[in-house]
VMD Tcl script that draws the C-alpha trace (Angstrom):
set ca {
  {19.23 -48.40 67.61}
  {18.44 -44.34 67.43}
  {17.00 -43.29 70.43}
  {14.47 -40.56 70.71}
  {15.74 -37.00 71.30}
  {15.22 -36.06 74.81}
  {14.00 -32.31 76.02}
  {17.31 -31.18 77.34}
  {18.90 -32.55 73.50}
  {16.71 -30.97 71.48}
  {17.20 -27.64 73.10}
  {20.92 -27.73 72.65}
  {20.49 -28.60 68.68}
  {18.17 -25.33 68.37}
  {20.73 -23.35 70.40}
  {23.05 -21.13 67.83}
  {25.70 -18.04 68.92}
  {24.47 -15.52 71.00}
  {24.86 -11.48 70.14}
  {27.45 -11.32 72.75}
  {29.46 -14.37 70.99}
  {29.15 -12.94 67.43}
  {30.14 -9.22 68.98}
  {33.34 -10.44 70.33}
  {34.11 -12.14 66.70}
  {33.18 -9.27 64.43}
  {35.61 -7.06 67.40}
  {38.39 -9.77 66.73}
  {38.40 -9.49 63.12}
  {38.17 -5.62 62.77}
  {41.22 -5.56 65.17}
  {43.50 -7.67 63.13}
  {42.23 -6.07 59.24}
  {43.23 -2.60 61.12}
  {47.31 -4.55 61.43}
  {47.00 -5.94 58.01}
  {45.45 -3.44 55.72}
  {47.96 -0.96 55.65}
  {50.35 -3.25 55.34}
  {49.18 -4.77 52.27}
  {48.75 -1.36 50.38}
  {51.99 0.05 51.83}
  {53.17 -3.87 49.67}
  {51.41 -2.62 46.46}
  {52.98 0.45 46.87}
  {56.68 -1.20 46.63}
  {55.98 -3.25 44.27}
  {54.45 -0.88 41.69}
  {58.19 0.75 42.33}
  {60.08 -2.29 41.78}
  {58.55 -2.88 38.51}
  {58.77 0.71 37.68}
  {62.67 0.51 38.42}
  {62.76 -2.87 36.38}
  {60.87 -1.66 33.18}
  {63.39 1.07 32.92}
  {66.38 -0.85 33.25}
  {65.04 -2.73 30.81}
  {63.94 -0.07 28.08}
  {67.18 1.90 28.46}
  {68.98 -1.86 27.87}
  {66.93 -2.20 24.85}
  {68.16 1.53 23.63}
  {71.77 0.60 24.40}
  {71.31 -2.11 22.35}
  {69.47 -0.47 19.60}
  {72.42 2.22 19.46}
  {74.57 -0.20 19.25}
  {73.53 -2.02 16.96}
  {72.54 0.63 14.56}
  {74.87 3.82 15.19}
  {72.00 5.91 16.22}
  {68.63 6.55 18.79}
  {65.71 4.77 18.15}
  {62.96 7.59 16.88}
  {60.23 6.46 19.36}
  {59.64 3.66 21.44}
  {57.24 1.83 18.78}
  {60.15 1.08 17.01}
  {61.73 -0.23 19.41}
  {58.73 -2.50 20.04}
  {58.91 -2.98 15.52}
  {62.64 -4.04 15.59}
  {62.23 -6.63 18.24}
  {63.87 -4.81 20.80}
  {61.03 -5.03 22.76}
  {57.65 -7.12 23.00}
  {55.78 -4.18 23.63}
  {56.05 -0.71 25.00}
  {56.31 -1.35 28.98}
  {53.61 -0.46 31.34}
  {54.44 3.08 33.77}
  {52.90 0.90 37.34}
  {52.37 3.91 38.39}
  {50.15 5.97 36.49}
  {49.07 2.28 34.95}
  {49.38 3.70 31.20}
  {51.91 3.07 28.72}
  {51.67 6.37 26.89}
  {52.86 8.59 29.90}
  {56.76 7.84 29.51}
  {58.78 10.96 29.17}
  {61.12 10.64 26.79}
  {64.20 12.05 26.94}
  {66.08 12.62 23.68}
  {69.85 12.71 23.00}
  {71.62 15.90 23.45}
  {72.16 17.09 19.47}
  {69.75 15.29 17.17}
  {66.56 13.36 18.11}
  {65.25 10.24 18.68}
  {64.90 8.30 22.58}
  {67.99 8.59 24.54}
  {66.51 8.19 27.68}
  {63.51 7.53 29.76}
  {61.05 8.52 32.68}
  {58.56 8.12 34.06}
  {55.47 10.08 33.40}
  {53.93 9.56 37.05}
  {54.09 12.60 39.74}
  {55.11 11.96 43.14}
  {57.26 10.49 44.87}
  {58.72 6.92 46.10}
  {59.24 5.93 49.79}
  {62.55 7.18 49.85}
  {61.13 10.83 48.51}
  {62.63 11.08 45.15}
  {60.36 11.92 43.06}
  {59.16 9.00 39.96}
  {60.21 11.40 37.07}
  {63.56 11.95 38.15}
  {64.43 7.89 38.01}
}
mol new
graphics top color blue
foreach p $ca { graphics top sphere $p radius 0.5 }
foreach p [lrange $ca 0 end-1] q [lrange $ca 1 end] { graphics top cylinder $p $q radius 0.2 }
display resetview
């Protein structure tokens, strides 16, 4: 049987949060995005270096391989990428471009002996991305 709302019920289903209550929330929340916003970019920041460090490893892997297997440096990258070397030239994290690799070629003749990265700066240890 529903029984009819009484004065004192009905005023506490029309009652919400007062300013005070939704003050002390919004205060709450700013306090802990202040702990875990730098956090999360100084995260983004080590991982764009991991990758960086892992895309090298593997490009200078795939020119080992290429001398290796064929007595001499690849020309460019792209054929690296058109002998199956590689999938496709690697991403630079850091500047977010796969055109800024510096490429470092072998002492007497030319082709890729090496590579860089393109970015400037530096990691969190303060050597600088180019010099990896």
């Amino acid at each position: 049987m529903l029984r009819k709302p009484t004065a004192r019920s009905s005023r506490l289903l029309r009652m919400g949060f007062t300013l005070i209550e939704l003050l002390v929330v919004l205060a709450i929340m700013a306090s802990l995005l202040t702990l875990v916003v730098p956090r999360y970019f100084q995260q983004t920041d080590r991982a764009a270096e991991t990758v960086l460090k892992h895309n090298l490893v593997a490009v200078r892997d795939a020119i080992d391989k290429f001398f290796a297997d064929t007595g001499r440096y690849p020309a460019s990258l792209q054929e690296l990428v058109d002998r199956k070397y590689l999938r496709e030239i690697p991403l630079d994290p850091v500047t977010n471009r796969r055109d800024s690799w510096v490429i470092v070629p072998p002492e007497n003749g030319t082709g890729v002996y090496d590579l860089k990265s393109g970015a400037d700066g530096a990691d969190k240890n303060g050597s600088p991305y180019n010099s990896w």
